[in-house]
ZAVOVEX-110478 format. One record per residue (C-alpha): residue in three letters; chain; x, z, y. Coordinates in steps of 0.25 Angstrom, whole numbers. Last residue first. Layout:
+-----+-------+-------+-------+-------+
! res ! chain !    c1 !    c3 !    c2 !
+-----+-------+-------+-------+-------+
! ALA !     A !     X !     Z !     Y !
...
+-----+-------+-------+-------+-------+
***
This chain:
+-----+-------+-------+-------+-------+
! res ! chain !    c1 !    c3 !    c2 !
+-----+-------+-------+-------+-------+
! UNK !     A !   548 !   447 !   252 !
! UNK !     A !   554 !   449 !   238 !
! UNK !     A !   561 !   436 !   233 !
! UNK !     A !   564 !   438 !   219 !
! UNK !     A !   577 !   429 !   214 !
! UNK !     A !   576 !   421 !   199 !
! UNK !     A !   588 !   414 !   194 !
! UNK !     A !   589 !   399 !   190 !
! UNK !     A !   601 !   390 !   186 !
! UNK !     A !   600 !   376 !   184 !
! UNK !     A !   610 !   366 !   174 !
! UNK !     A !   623 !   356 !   176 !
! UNK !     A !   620 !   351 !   189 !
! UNK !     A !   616 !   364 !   196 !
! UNK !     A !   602 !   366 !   198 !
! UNK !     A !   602 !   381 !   205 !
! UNK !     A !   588 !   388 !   203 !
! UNK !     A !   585 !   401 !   211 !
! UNK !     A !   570 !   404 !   206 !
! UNK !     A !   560 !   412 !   214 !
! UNK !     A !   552 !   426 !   211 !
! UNK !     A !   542 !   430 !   224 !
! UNK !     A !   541 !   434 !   235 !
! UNK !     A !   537 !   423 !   245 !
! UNK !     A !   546 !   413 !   251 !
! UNK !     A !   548 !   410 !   265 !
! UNK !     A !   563 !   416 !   268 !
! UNK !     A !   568 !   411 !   256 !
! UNK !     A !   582 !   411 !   259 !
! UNK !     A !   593 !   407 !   250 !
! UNK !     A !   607 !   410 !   252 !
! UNK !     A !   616 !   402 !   243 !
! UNK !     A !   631 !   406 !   236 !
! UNK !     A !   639 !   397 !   230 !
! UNK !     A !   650 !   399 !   221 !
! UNK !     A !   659 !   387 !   216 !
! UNK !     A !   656 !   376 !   226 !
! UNK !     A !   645 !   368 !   221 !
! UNK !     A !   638 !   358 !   229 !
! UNK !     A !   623 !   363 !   232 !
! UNK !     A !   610 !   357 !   236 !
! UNK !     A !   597 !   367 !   242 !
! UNK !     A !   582 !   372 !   239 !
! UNK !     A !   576 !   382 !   243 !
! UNK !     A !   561 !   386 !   240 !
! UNK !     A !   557 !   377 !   229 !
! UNK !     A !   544 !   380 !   223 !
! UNK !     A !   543 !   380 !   204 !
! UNK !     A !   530 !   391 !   203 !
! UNK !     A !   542 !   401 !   202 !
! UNK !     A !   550 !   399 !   216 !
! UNK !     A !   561 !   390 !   218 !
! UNK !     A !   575 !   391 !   225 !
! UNK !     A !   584 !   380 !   225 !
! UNK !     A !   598 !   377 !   222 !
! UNK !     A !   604 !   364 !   219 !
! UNK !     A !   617 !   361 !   213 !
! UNK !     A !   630 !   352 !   214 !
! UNK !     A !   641 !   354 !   207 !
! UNK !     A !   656 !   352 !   219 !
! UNK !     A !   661 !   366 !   215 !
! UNK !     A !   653 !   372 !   204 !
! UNK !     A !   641 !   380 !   208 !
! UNK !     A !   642 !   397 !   206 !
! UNK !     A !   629 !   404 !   210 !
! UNK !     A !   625 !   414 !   221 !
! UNK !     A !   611 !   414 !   227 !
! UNK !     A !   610 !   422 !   239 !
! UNK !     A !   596 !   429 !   243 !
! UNK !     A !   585 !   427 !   255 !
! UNK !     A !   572 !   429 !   250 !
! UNK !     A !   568 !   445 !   250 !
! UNK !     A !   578 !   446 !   239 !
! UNK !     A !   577 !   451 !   224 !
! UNK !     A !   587 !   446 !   222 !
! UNK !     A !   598 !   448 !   231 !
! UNK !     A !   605 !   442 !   228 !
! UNK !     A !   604 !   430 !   217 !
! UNK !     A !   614 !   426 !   208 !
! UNK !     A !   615 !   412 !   202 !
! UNK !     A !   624 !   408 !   190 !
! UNK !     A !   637 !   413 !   184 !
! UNK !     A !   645 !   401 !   184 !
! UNK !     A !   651 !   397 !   169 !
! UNK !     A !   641 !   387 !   164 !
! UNK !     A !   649 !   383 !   148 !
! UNK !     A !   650 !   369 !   148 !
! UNK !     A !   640 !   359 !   150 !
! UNK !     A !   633 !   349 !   140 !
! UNK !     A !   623 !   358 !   136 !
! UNK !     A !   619 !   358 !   151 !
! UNK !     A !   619 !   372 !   159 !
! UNK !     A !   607 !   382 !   162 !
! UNK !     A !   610 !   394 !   169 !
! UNK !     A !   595 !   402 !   172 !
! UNK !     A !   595 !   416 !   177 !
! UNK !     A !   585 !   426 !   172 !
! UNK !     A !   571 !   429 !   178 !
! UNK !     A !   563 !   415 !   179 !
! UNK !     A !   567 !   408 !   167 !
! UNK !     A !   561 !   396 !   162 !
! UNK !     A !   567 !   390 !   148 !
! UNK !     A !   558 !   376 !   147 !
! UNK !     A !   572 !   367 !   147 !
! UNK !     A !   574 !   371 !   133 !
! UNK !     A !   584 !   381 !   128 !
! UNK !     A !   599 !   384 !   123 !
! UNK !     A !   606 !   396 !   127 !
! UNK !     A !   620 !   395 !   127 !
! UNK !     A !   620 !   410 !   137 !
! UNK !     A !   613 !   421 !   135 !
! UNK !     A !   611 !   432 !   145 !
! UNK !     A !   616 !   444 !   153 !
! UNK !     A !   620 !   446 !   167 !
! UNK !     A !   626 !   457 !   176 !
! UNK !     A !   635 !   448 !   189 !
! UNK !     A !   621 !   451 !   194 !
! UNK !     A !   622 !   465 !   200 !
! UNK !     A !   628 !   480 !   195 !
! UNK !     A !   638 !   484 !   189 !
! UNK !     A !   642 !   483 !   173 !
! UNK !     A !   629 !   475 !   169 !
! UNK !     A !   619 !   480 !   158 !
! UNK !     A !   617 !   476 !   144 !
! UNK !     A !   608 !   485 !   137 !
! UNK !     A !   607 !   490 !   120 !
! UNK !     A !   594 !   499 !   116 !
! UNK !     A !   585 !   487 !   118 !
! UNK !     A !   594 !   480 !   105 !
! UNK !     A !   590 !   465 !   105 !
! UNK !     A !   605 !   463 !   106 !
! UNK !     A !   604 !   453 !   118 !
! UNK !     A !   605 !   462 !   132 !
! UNK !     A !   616 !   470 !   123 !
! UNK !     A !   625 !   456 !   122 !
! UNK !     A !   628 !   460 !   136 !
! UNK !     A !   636 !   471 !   132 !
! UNK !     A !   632 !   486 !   130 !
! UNK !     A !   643 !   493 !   123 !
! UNK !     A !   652 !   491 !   136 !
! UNK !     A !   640 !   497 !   144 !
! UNK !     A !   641 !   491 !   158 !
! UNK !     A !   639 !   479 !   154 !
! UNK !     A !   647 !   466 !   155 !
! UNK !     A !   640 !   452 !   161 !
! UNK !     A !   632 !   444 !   149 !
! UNK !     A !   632 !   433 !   140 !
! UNK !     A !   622 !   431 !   127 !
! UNK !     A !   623 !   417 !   121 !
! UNK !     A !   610 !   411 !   118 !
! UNK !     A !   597 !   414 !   113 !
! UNK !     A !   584 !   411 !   119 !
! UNK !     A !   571 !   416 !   114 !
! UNK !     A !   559 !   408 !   111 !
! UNK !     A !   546 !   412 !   117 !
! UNK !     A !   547 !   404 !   130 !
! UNK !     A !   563 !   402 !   133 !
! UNK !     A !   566 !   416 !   132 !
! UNK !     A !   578 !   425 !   134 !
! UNK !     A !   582 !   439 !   130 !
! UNK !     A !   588 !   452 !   136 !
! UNK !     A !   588 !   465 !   131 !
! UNK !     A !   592 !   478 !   135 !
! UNK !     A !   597 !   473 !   150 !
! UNK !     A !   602 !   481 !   162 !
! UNK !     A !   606 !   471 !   172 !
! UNK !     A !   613 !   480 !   182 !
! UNK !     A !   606 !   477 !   194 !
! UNK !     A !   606 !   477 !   209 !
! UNK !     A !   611 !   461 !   210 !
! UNK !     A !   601 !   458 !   198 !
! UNK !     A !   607 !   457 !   184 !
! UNK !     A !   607 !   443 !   178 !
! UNK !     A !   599 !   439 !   165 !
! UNK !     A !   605 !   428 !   159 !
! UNK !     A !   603 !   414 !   153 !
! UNK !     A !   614 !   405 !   152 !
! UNK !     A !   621 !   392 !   149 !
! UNK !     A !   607 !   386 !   146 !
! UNK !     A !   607 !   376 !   138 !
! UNK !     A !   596 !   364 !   137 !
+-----+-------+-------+-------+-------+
***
């Protein structure tokens, strides 16, 4: 499978500082492409996440998620689980993802939090909201319309770490929110 993407994204409060950033697929690291959003250091680029300097940073411009870095063209078997960065996987066949995948707010949340995402006019998608031992707690069908925008509620749930996956039909798209209740 190839995954278009993998990226660690700034929280809605943060800057993103990163020294060094790598990903793993079990034991064996993964390479790719690395991509990013400017920093606020001109002489610190994204490409400072990846240089296996500590000394060197990457760190956004202003603050909140429009701050990413990651690698993309990353090649890799169906067993990559990853609970902490997002997730955009596209099929080998498909060009180039051009949306810039979810965004959660306010996360952490005490359980009611927007997901933002883009969804091409007329695709359809599903989005749901597991927790980590696999449980469903929202579930609902969509037709694209460009951006979309979803408030989710989970008004019974405990604290606790859980999954926003979107299936859309040419891959899936995971982030992580915290609900503290």
């Amino acid at each position: 499978m190839v995954y278009s993407s993998l990226r660690f994204q700034a929280s809605p409060t943060g800057w993103g500082e990163v020294r060094e950033l790598e990903f793993y697929n079990g034991d064996t690291k993964l390479t790719g492409t690395g991509v990013g959003s400017p920093s606020n250091n001109s002489s610190d680029t994204y490409a400072a996440a990846f240089d296996g300097n500590e000394g060197t940073e990457w760190n956004g411009p202003t603050m909140g998620t429009v701050n990413f870095v990651g690698l993309q063209n990353v090649t890799c078997n169906n067993s990559l689980r990853v609970a902490a960065f997002e997730i955009i996987t596209q099929d080998q066949k498909s060009s180039e993802s051009t949306d810039i995948g979810i965004n959660i707010y306010p996360n952490p949340n005490a359980g009611k939090f927007d997901v933002s995402f883009y969804l091409a006019k007329s695709a359809k998608a599903e989005i749901s909201i597991v927790d980590v031992k696999g449980r469903n707690w929202y579930s609902k069908k969509l037709v694209g319309i460009g951006n979309h925008k979803e408030q989710i509620i989970l008004s019974d749930n405990a604290s606790g770490v859980y999954l926003v996956v979107l299936r859309k039909e040419d891959g899936i798209e995971v982030k992580k929110t915290v609900v503290i209740k």
